[in-house]
VEXDREN-2710 file (C-alpha; in Angstrom, 1 decimal):
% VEXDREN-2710
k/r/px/py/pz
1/UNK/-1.8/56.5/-31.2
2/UNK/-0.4/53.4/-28.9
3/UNK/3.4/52.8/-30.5
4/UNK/3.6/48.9/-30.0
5/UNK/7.0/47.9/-28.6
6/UNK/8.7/44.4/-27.8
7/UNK/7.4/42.2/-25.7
8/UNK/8.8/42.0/-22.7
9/UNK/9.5/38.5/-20.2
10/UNK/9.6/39.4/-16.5
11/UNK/9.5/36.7/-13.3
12/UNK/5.9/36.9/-11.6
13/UNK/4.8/38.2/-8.4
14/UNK/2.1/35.9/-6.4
15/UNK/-0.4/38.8/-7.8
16/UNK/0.6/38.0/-11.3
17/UNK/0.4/34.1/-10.5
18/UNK/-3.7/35.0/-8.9
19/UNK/-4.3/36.7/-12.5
20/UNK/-3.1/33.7/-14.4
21/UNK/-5.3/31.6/-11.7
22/UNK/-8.3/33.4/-13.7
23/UNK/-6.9/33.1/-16.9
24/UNK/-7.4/29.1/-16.3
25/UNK/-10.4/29.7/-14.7
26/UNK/-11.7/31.2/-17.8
27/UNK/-10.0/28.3/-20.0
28/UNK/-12.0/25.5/-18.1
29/UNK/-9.0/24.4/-15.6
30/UNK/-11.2/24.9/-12.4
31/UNK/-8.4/26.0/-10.7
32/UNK/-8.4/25.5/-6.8
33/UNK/-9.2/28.2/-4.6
34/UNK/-5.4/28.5/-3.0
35/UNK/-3.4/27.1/-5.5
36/UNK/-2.0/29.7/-6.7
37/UNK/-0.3/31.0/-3.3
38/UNK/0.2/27.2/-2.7
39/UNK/1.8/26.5/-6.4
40/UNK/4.2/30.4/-5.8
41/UNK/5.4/29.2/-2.5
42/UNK/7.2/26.2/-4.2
43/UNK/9.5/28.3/-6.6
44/UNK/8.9/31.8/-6.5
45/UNK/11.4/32.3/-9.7
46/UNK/9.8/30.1/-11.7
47/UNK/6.7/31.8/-12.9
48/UNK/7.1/33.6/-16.0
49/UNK/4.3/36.5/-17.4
50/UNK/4.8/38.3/-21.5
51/UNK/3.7/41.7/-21.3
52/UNK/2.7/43.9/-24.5
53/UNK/2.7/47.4/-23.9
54/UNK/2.8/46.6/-20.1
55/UNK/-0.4/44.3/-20.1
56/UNK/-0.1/41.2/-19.2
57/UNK/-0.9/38.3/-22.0
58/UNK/0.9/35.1/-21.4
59/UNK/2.1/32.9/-18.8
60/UNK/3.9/29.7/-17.9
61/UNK/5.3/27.9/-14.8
62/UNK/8.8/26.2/-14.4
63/UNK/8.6/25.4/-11.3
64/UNK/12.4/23.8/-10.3
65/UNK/12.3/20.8/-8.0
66/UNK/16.1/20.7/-6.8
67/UNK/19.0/20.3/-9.5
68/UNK/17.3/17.3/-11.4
69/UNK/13.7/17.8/-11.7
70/UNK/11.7/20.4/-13.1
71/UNK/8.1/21.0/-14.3
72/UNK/6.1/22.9/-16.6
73/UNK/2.6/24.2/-16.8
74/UNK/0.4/26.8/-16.4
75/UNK/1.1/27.5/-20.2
76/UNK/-1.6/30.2/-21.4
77/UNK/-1.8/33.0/-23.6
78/UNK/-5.0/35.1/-23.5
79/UNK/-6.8/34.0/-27.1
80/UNK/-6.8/37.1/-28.6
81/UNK/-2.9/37.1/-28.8
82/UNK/-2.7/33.4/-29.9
83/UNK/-1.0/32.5/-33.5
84/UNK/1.8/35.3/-32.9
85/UNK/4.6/34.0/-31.6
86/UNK/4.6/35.4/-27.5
87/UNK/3.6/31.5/-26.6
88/UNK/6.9/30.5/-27.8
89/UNK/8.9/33.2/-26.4
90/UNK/7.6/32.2/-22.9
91/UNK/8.1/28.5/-23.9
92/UNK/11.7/29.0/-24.5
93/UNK/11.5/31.3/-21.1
94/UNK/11.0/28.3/-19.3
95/UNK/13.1/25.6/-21.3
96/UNK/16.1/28.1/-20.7
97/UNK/15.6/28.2/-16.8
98/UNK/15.1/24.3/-16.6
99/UNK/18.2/23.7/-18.4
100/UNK/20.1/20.9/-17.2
101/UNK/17.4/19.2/-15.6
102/UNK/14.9/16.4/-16.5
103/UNK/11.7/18.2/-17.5
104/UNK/8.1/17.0/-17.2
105/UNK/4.6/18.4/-17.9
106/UNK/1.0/17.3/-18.7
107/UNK/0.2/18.1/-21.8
108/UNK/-3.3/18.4/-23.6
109/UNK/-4.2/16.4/-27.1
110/UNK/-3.9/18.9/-29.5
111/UNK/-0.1/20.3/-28.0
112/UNK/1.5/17.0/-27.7
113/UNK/3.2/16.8/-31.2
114/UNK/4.6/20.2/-30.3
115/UNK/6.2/19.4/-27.1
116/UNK/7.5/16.5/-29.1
117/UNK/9.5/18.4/-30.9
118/UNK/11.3/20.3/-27.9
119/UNK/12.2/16.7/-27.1
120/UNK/9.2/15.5/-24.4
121/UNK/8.5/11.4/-24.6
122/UNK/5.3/10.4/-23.7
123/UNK/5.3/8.3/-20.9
124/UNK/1.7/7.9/-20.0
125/UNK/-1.9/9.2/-19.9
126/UNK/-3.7/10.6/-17.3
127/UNK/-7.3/10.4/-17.3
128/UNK/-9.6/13.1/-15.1
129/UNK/-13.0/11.7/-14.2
130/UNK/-15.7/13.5/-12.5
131/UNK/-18.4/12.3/-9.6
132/UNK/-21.1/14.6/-11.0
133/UNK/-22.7/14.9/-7.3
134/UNK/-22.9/13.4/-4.1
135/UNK/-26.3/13.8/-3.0
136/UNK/-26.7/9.7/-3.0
137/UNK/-23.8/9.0/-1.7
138/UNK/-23.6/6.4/1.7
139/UNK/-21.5/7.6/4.4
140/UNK/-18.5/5.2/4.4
141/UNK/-17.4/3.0/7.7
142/UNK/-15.3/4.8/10.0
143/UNK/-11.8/3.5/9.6
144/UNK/-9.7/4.5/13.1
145/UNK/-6.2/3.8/10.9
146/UNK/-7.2/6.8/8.7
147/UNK/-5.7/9.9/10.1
148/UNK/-6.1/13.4/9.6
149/UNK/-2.5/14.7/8.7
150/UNK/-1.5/16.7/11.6
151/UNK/2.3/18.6/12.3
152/UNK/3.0/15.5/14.0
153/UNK/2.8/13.3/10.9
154/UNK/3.9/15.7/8.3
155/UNK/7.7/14.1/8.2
156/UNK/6.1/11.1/8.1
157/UNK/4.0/11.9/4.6
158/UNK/7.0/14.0/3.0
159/UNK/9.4/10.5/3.7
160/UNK/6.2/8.7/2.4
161/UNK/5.5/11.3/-0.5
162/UNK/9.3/11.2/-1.8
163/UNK/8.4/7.3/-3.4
164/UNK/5.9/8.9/-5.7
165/UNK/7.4/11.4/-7.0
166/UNK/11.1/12.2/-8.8
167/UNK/12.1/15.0/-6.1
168/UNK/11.6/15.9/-2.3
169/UNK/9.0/18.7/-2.0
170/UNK/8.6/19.6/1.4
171/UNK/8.1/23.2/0.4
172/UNK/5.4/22.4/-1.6
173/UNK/3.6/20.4/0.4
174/UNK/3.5/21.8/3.4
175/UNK/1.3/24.5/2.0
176/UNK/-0.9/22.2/0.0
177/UNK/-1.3/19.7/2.8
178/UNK/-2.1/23.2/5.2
179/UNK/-4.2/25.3/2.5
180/UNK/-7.7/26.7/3.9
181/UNK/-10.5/24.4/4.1
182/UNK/-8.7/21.2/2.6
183/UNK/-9.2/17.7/3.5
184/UNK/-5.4/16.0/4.2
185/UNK/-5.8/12.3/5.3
186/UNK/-3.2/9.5/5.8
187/UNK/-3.5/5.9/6.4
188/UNK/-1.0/4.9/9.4
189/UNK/-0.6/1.4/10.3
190/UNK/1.9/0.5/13.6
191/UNK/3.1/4.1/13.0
192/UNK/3.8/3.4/9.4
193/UNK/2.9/5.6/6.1
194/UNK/0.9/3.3/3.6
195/UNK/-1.2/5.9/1.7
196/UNK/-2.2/9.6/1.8
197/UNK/-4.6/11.6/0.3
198/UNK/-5.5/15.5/0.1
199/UNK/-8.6/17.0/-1.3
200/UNK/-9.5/20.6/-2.3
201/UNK/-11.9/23.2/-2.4
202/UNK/-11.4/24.2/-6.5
203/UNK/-14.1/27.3/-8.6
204/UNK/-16.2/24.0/-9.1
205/UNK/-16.3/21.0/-6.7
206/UNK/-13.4/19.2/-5.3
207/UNK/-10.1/18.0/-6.8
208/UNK/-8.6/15.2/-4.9
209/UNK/-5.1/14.7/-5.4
210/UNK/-2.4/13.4/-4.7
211/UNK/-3.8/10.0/-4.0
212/UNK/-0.8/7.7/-3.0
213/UNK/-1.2/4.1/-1.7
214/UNK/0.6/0.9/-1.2
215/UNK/-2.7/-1.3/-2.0
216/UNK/-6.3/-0.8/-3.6
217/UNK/-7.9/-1.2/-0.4
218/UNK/-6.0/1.8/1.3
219/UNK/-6.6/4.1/-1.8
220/UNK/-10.7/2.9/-1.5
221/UNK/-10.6/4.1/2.4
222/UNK/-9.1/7.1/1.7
223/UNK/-10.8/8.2/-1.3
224/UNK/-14.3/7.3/0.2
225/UNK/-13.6/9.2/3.2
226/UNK/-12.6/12.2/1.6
227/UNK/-15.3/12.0/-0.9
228/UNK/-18.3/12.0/1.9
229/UNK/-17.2/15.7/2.9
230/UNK/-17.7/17.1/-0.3
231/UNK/-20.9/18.3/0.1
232/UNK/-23.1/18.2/-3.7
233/UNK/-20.1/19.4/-5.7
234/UNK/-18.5/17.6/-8.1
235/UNK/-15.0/15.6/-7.5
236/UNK/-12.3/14.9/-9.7
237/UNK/-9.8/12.5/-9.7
238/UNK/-6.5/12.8/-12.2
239/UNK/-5.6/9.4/-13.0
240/UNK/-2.9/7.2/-14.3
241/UNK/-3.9/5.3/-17.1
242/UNK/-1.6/2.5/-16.4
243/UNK/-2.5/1.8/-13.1
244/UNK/-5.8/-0.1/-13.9
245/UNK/-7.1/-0.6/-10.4
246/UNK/-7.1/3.3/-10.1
247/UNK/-9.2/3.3/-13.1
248/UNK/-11.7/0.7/-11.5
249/UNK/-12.1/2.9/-8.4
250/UNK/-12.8/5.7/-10.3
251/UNK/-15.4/3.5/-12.3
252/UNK/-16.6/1.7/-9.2
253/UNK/-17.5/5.0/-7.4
254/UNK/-20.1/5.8/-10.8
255/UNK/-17.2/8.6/-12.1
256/UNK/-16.7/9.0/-15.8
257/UNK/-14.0/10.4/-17.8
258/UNK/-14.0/14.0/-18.9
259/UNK/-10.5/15.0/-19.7
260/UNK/-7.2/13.6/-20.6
261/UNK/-3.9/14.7/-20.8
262/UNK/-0.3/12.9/-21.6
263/UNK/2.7/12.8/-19.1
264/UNK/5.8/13.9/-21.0
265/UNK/9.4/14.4/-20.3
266/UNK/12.8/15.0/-21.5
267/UNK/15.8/13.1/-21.6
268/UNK/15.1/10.6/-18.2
269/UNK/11.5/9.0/-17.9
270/UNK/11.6/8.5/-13.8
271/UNK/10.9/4.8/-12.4
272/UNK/7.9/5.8/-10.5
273/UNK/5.5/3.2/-8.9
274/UNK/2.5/3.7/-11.1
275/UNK/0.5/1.1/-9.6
276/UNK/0.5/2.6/-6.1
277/UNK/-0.3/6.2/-7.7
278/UNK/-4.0/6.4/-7.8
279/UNK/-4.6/10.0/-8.2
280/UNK/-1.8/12.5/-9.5
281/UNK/-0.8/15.8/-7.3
282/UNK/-1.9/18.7/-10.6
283/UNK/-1.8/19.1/-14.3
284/UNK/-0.4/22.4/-13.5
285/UNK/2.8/21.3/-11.4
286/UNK/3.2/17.6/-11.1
END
């Protein structure tokens, strides 16, 4: 006879991270390939897993961006152990190791009167569409200012990068930018930033994100000339609802809307330039 004892809260290993990786597989987050090892890299301590008699059954991410920012995500329990309690032992897991910083996450329909309540504002929808396939597609026109982003241009895009987003993540980046077969493109103009792009390999299709430019017309040539290496998968694009000219490039390429989620955060809602943010980094870490 198994004697059930009390749950137990430990930080994860990058092994633990790769199990929760199928967990949201299994949920319908077509995870990337490498995000996990990409997502581990930016805060090692802040990846939380519940075991119950020394299985594994929950998990959540609080990934700390500096002294100001955090975020959370990654927020799973396997379904058999839902309804008793372990989600909310993680969730205060992660509250307690962001405290003192702003907090944000993306958080799905039916959880946001819950975050709510631990104090999360809504600030504004994201919308995923999909590009069911590609088969039709028309090669796009080469444009010479679009750049793949090499070490040479990497300060460049983290300088560029900082505008968009409420903390410097160099660490971060530098892995997602570098992951195995991705697709990392920047617009330079007189040796000038004005939009990047990455776009990667996920269990299904392609995920592009972050899409970051200072015009429409930039954010067009870089999303159409990530889009014709994709092969016939599917792509998705995580959008900001309140930046309607994102929406109409997702409409104008023939993509249609399959998820949504809500940006929330705590106590400071950051300034960030919506309109030039055509394609969000993850729902999983920001």
């Amino acid at each position: 006879m198994t004697v059930a004892i009390e749950p137990v809260i430990r930080t994860m290993s990058l092994e633990d991270l790769e199990e929760a990786v199928a967990w949201a597989a299994e949920e319908g987050w077509n995870p990337g390939l490498h995000d996990a090892r990409c997502y581990y890299q930016t805060d090692p301590e802040g990846f939380f897993v519940l075991e119950l008699n020394g299985k594994p059954i929950a998990a959540i991410s609080a990934v700390s961006y500096g002294r100001e920012y955090g975020f959370i995500g990654f927020y799973i329990v396997k379904p058999e152990f839902r309804g008793r309690g372990f989600g909310l032992r993680l969730w205060k897991r992660a509250m307690e190791y962001l405290q003192g910083r702003s907090i944000g996450l993306d958080g799905v329909i039916e959880q946001q009167k819950n975050y709510s309540r631990s104090g999360f504002k809504l600030a504004h929808r994201n919308i995923r569409f999909e590009l069911p396939g590609m088969s039709g597609l028309t090669k796009e026109k080469h444009c010479p200012e679009i750049l793949p982003i090499n070490d040479d241009l990497l300060e460049r895009v983290f300088d560029y990068d900082a505008h968009f987003f409420p903390a410097r993540r160099e660490q971060f980046l530098k892995h997602w930018i570098r992951q195995p077969g991705v697709a990392s493109l920047c617009r330079l103009d007189n040796n000038q930033v004005r939009g990047y792009s990455v776009m990667r390999r996920c269990r299904k299709g392609y995920k592009v994100g972050p899409l970051y430019a200072d015009d429409n017309d930039v954010a067009e040539q870089l999303f159409s000339t990530l889009i014709t290496s994709a092969g016939d998968g599917p792509v998705y694009l995580d959008v900001p609802e309140t930046n309607r000219e994102a929406v109409k490039l997702a409409l104008t390429h023939g993509m249609r809307q399959c998820f949504e989620t809500a940006r929330m955060y705590t106590w400071k809602e950051w300034n960030l330039p919506l309109d030039r943010i055509y394609g969000i980094t993850s729902f999983e870490i920001g």
